[in-house]
C-alpha positions as CSV (number, residue, x, y, z in Angstrom):
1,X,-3.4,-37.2,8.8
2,X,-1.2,-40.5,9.6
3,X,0.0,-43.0,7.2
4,X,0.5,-46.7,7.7
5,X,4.2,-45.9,10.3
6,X,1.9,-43.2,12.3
7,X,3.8,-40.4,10.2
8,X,2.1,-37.5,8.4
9,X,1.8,-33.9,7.9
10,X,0.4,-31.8,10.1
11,X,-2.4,-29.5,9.6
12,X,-1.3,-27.4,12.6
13,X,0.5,-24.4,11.1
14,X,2.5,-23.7,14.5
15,X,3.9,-27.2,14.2
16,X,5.9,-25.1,11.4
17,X,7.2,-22.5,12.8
18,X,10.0,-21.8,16.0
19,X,9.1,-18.8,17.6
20,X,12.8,-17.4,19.1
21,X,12.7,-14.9,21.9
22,X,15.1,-12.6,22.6
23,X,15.7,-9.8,25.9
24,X,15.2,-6.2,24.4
25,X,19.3,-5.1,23.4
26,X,19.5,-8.5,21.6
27,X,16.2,-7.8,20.1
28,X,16.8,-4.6,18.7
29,X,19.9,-6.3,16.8
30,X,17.5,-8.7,15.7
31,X,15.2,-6.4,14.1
32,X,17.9,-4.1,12.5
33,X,18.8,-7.1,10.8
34,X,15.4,-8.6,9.9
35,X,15.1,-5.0,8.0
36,X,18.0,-5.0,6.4
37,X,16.9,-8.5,5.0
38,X,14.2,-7.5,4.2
39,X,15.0,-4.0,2.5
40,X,17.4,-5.9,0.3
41,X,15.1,-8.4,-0.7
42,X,12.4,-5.8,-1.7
43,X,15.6,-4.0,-3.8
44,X,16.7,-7.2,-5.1
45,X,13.0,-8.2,-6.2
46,X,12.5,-4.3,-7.9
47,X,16.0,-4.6,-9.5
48,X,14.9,-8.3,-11.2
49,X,11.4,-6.7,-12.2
50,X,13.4,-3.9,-14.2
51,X,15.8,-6.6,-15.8
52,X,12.6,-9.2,-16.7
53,X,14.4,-11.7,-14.3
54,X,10.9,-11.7,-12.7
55,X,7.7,-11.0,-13.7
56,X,5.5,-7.8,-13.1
57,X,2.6,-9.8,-12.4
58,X,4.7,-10.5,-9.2
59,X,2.8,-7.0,-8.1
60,X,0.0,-7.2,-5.8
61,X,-3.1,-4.8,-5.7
62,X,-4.8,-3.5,-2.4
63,X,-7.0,-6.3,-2.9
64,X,-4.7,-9.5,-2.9
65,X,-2.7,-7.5,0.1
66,X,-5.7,-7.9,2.1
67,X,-6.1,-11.7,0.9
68,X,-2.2,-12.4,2.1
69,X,-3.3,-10.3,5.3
70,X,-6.2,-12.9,6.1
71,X,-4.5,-15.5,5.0
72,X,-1.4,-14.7,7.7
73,X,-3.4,-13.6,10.0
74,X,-5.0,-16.7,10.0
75,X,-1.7,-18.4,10.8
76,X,-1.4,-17.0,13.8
77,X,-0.1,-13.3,15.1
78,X,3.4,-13.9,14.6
79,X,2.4,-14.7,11.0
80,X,0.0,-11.6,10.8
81,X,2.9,-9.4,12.4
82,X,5.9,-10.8,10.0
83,X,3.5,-10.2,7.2
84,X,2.6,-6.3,8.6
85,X,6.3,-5.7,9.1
86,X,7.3,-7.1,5.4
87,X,4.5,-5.0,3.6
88,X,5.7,-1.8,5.5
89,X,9.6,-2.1,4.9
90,X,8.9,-2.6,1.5
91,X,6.3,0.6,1.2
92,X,9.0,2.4,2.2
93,X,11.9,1.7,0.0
94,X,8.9,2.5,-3.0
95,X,8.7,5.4,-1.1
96,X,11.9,6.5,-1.0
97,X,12.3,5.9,-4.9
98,X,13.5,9.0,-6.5
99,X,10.2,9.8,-8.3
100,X,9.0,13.5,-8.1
101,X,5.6,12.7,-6.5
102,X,7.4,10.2,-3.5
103,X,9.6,11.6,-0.5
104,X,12.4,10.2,-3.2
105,X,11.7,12.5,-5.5
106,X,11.3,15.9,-2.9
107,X,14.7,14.5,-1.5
108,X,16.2,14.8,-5.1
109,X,14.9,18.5,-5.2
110,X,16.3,19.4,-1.9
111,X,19.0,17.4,-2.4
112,X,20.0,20.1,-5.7
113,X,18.4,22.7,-4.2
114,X,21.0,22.4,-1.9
115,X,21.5,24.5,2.1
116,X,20.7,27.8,0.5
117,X,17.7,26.7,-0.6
118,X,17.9,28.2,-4.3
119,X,15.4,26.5,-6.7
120,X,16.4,23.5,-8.4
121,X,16.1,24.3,-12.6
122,X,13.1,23.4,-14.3
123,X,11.9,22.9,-10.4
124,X,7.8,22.2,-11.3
125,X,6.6,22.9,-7.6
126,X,7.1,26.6,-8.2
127,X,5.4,26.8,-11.5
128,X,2.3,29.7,-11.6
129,X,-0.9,28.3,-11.2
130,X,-2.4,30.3,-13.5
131,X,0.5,28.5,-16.3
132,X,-0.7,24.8,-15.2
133,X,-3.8,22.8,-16.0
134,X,-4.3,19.6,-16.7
135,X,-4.9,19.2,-20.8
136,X,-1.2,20.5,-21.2
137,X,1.1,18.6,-23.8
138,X,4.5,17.7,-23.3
139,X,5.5,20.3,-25.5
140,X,3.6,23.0,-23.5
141,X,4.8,22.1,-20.3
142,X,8.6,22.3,-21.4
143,X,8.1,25.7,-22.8
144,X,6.0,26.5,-19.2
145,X,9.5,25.4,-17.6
146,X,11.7,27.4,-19.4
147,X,9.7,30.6,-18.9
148,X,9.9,29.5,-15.3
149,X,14.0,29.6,-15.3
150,X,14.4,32.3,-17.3
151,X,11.6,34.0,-15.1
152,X,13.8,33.0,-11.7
153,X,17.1,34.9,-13.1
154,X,19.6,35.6,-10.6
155,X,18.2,39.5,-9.7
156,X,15.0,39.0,-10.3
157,X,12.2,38.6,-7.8
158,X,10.3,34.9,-7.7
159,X,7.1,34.3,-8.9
């Protein structure tokens, strides 16, 4: 689509991008530091998310991921693959989030836990199964932990 001087925009999506190539040392450096970006930007958007600087709505479901992943795909493979590498990085710094059910969280519990490996206090992965079930209150489950470290004494033989 022209105007009247024969200038327009193009409805070529490669017109818009510069695809750079790089031999394979300098392209490792590259990629270190497209990840780094992009790890910080992915911090950087979760810190403004827990400070209301940004929205939550900003947070897409499995269904609008595969929307953006048509739509980039679309755009061509660079595209698809800039998208792929974007939605990984940032799976794994959730990942890495110290919440018990993540990688995060079992890092945090080995982390306290500690080389020799003694059980961190309160530690729910050692709970009895017979003690768990899932219509427990808050209340219960606190009382279920402290059974479990008084249970684990130093001396005493784990459950």
């Amino acid at each position: 689509m022209t105007g009247l001087l024969g200038v327009g925009i193009s409805t070529m999506s490669a017109d818009y991008w510069y695809v750079r190539k790089y031999s394979p040392i300098p392209a490792i450096g590259q990629a270190i530091e497209r990840s780094w970006t992009s790890i910080g930007f992915t911090v950087r958007m979760l810190s403004r998310m827990v400070t209301g600087e940004v929205s939550i709505k900003n947070i897409s479901g499995p269904i609008n991921i595969a929307q953006y992943a048509g739509n980039s795909a679309a755009a061509g493979i660079n595209a698809f693959l800039n998208f792929l590498a974007l939605v990984s990085i940032s799976l794994g710094v959730l990942n890495l989030l110290p919440i018990p059910i993540l990688d995060g969280g079992q890092i945090v519990y080995q982390s306290i836990e500690g080389p020799e490996r003694q059980p961190a206090i309160g530690k729910i992965t050692n709970i009895r199964a017979e003690d768990r079930h899932p219509g427990a209150s808050a209340s219960h489950e606190f009382r279920i932990l402290q059974r479990h470290r008084t249970d684990n004494r130093v001396g005493t033989a784990p459950c």
